[in-house]
N, C-alpha and C positions, 0 to 999 in steps of 0.2 A: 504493500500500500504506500509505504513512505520512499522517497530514496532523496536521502543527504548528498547535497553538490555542495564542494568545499571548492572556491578557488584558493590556489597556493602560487606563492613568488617565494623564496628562499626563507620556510619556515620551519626549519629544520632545528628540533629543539621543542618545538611547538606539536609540528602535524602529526607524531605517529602519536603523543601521547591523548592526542583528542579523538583519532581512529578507534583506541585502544577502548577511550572513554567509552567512546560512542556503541561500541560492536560488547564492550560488558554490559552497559546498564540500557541500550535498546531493545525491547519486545523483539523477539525474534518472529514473533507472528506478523508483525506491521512494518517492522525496519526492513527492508530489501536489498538496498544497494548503500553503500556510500562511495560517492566517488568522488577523486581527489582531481581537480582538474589543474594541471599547471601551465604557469605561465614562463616555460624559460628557466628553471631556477638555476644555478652555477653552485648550490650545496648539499645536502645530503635528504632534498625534502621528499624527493621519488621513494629512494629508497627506503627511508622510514614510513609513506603511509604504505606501501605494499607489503613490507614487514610487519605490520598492524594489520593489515588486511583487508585493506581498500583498495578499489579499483581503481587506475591512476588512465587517465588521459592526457595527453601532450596538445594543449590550445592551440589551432591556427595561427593566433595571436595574442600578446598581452594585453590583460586589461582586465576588471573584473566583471563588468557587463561579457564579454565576447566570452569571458571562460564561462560563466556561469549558463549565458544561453547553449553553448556548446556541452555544456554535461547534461541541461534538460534536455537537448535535443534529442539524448542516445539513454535516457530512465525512461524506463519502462513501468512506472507507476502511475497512479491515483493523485499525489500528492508529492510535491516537492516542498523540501528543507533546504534553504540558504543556509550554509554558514561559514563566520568567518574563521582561520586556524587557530585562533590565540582565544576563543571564546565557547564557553561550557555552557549547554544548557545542561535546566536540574537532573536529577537520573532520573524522573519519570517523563523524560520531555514527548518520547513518543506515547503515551496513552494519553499525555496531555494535547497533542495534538490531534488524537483520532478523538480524542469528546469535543472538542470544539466542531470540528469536520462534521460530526453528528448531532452537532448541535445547529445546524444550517451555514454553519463559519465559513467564509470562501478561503481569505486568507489572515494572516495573523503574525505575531510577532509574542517573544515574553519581555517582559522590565529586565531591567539591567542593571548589574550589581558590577565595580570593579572589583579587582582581586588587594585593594589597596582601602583603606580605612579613613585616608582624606577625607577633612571636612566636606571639602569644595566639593570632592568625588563624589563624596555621597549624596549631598544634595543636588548635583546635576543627573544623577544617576536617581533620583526617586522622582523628577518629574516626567521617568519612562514611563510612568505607570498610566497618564492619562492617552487617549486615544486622539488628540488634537498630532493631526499630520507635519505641522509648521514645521518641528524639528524629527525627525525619527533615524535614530543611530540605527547604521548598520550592522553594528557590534549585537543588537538585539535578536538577531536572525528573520527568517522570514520564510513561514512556509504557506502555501499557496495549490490552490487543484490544479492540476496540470492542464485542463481544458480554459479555466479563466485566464491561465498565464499565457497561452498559446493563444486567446482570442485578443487578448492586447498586445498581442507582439513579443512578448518577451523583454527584456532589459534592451534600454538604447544605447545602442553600442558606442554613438556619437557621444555617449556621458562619462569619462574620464573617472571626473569625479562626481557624486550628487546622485550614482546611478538608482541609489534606493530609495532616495526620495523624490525623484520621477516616478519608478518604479511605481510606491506606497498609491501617491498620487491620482495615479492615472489609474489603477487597479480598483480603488475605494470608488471609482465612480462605476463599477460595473459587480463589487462585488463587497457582500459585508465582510467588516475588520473587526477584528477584537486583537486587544493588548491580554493577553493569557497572563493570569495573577503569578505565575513561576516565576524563576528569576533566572535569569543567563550570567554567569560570570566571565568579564573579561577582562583581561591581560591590558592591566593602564602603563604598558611600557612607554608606549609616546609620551606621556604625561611626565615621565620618570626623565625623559630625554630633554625633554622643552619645557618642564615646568607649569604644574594643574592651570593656572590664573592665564600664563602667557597664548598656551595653545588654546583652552577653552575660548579665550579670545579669539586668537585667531581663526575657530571652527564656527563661532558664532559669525565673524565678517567674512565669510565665504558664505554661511547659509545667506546671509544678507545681499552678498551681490547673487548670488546662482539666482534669489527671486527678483530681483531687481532684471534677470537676464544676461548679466555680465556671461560672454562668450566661455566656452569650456578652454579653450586654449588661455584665459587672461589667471581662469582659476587654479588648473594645472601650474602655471610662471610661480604663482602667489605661493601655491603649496607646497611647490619643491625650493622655493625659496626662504623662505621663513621656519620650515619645518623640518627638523631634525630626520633622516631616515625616512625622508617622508615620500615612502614606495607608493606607488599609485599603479 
């Protein structure tokens, strides 16, 4: 019923120990596939999620829109799970996702915990819980029926960055959302790099120009500029 698309760029360290997560504490009746879609990597991230025991596909090209619509392209499920490598949902994420699916749910998303005890963190991380689109981290995951995903297109490939919050977007208007009360943990290494205050800044004046329309190439300049490691 489920199958998990992970895009991965060089997250080695990260990817086999979230396969491992994912393939111990997923329902084997409703978990199917998880597949590791890479973009390129130059370190050991193939090799770790196949040792965990995901199915690994090599992207056309980099990006996480294009890896991502390229692993839904080749699941064979009911229901696709986004997610990202450095980001845990709870251990019951899969039956939390087939009661919402049976609850009429199209697509959906859990709140977001970091792995980091941060004031700031915390409090930006507890207003995941409402269902207002304005901001929606992709750190949250996102899973989705695979016929609604497929009647809007899939991820715009044109979106660098921003791709989930077009995604969110454009989906809500064809299909209901709910914010799943669970909580997803992730990995606030960026934060650890660039400092909670400076980057949340920063992430807040990108959400600001992407609505405003500023071009995906002005955002990309801004983010590899300012942003530590900041892989895209």
């Amino acid at each position: 019923m489920i199958s998990v698309i992970i895009p991965a760029y060089n997250e080695e360290g990260y990817i086999g120990k979230l396969v491992s997560y994912l393939m111990h504490f997923g329902n084997e009746s409703v978990l199917q596939e998880i597949i590791v879609v890479d973009g390129g990597s130059t370190d050991q991230t193939i090799v770790e999620a196949k040792n965990a025991g995901a199915q690994v596909m090599i992207s056309p090209k980099k990006g996480r829109a294009v890896q991502m619509n390229y692993g839904a392209s080749i699941a064979d499920t009911s229901v696709l799970y986004f997610l990202h490598a450095d980001s845990f949902p709870p251990e019951d994420f899969s039956k939390q996702i087939v009661e919402a699916i049976n609850q009429g749910i199209d697509v959906g998303c859990f709140r977001l915990h970091f792995d980091d005890r941060h004031w700031f963190l915390r409090t930006a991380a507890w207003f995941t819980r409402f269902k207002s689109g304005w901001i929606r981290f992709g750190d949250q995951s996102l899973f989705v029926k695979k016929e609604l995903f497929d009647q809007v297109g899939g991820f715009d490939e044109k979106c660098i960055l921003m791709e989930d919050q077009d995604m969110v977007k454009r989906i809500k208007q064809r299909g209901k959302f709910k914010v799943i009360p669970g909580y997803i943990t992730t990995s606030a290494r960026k934060f650890h790099e660039n400092g909670p205050y400076r980057l949340m800044g920063i992430f807040f004046y990108l959400y600001f120009l992407y609505y405003l329309g500023t071009s995906q190439g002005t955002l990309v300049r801004i983010y590899r500029k300012w942003i530590s490691n900041g892989k895209t």
